[in-house]
C-alpha positions as CSV (number, residue, x, y, z in Angstrom):
1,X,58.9,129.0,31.0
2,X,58.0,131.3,33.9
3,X,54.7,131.3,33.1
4,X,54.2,127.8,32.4
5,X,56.0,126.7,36.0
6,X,54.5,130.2,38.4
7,X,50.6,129.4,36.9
8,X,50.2,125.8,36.9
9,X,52.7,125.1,40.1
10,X,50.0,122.2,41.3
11,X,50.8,120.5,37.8
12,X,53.3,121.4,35.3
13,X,52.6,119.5,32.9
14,X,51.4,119.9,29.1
15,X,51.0,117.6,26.1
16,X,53.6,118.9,23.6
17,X,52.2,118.0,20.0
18,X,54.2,118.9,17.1
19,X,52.3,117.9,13.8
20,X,55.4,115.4,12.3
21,X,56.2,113.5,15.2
22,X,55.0,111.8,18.3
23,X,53.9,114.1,21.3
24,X,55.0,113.9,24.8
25,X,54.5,114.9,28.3
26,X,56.9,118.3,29.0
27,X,57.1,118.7,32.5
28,X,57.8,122.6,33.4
29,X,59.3,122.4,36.3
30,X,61.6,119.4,35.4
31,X,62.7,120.6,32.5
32,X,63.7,124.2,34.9
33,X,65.5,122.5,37.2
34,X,67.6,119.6,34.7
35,X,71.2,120.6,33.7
36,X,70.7,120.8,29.7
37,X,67.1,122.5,29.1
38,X,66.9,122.6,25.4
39,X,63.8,122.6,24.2
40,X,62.9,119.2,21.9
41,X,59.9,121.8,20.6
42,X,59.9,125.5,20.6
43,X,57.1,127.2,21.9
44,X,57.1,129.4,18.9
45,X,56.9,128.3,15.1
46,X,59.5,127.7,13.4
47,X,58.6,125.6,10.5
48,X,56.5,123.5,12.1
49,X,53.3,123.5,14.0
50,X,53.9,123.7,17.8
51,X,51.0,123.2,20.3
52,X,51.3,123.2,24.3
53,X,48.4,122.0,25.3
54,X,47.1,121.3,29.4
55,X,45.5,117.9,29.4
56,X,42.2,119.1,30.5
57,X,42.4,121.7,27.2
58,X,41.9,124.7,29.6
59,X,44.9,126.5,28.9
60,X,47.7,126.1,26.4
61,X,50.0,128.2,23.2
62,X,49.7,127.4,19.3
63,X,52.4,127.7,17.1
64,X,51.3,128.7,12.9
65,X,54.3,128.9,11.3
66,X,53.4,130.0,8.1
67,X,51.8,133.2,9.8
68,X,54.1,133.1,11.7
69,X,51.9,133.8,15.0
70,X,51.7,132.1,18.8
71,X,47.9,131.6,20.2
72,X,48.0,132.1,24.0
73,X,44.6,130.5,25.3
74,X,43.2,130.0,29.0
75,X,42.5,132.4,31.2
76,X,45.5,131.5,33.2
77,X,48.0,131.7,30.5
78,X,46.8,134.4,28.6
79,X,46.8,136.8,32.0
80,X,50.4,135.8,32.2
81,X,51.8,135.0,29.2
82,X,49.8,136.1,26.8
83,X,50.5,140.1,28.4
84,X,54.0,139.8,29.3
85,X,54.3,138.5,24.9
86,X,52.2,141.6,23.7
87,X,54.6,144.2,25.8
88,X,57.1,143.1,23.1
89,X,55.0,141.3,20.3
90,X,52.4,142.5,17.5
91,X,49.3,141.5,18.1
92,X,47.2,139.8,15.1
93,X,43.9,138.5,17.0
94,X,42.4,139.1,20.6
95,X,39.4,136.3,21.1
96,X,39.6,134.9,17.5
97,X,39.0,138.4,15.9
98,X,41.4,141.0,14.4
99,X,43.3,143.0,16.6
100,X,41.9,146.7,16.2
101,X,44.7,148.6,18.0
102,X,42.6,151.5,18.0
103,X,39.2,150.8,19.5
């Protein structure tokens, strides 16, 4: 959530599509400051597909549950996001290809 409100300040919001029901409009910053902040969709899979998507399609996270993995993509999101999930998080793919930890 940090990430989504601190990057895209000027406009938090994203089209949340989840692959069995309608999408919606998630506003970051409302959805920080509102009493009860439960998430209608995670951000990561968890039996369903998940995507978080800016409307321009710059920047946005995908959700595989079978895999089960998170895409991080845009420039802003992955230099935020994207490194503050990989202290903590294997990495499976950096730019589409495998993740080769060692070179």
């Amino acid at each position: 959530m940090r990430c989504f409100v601190a990057e895209f300040a000027d406009d938090p919001r994203f089209v949340v599509l989840d692959w069995q029901h309608p999408g919606y409009w998630f506003d970051a910053a409302e959805h920080v400051a509102a009493e009860d902040s439960e998430w209608r969709v995670s951000v990561y899979p968890n039996g369903d597909y998940y995507i978080f998507l800016r409307e321009d399609f710059s920047a946005g996270t995908f959700g595989h549950p079978l895999e089960p993995t998170l895409c991080v993509f845009g420039e802003r999101l992955v230099n935020t996001l994207g490194r503050t999930l990989a202290t903590w998080l294997p990495r499976k793919r950096v730019n589409g290809q495998p993740y080769d930890r060692d070179g």
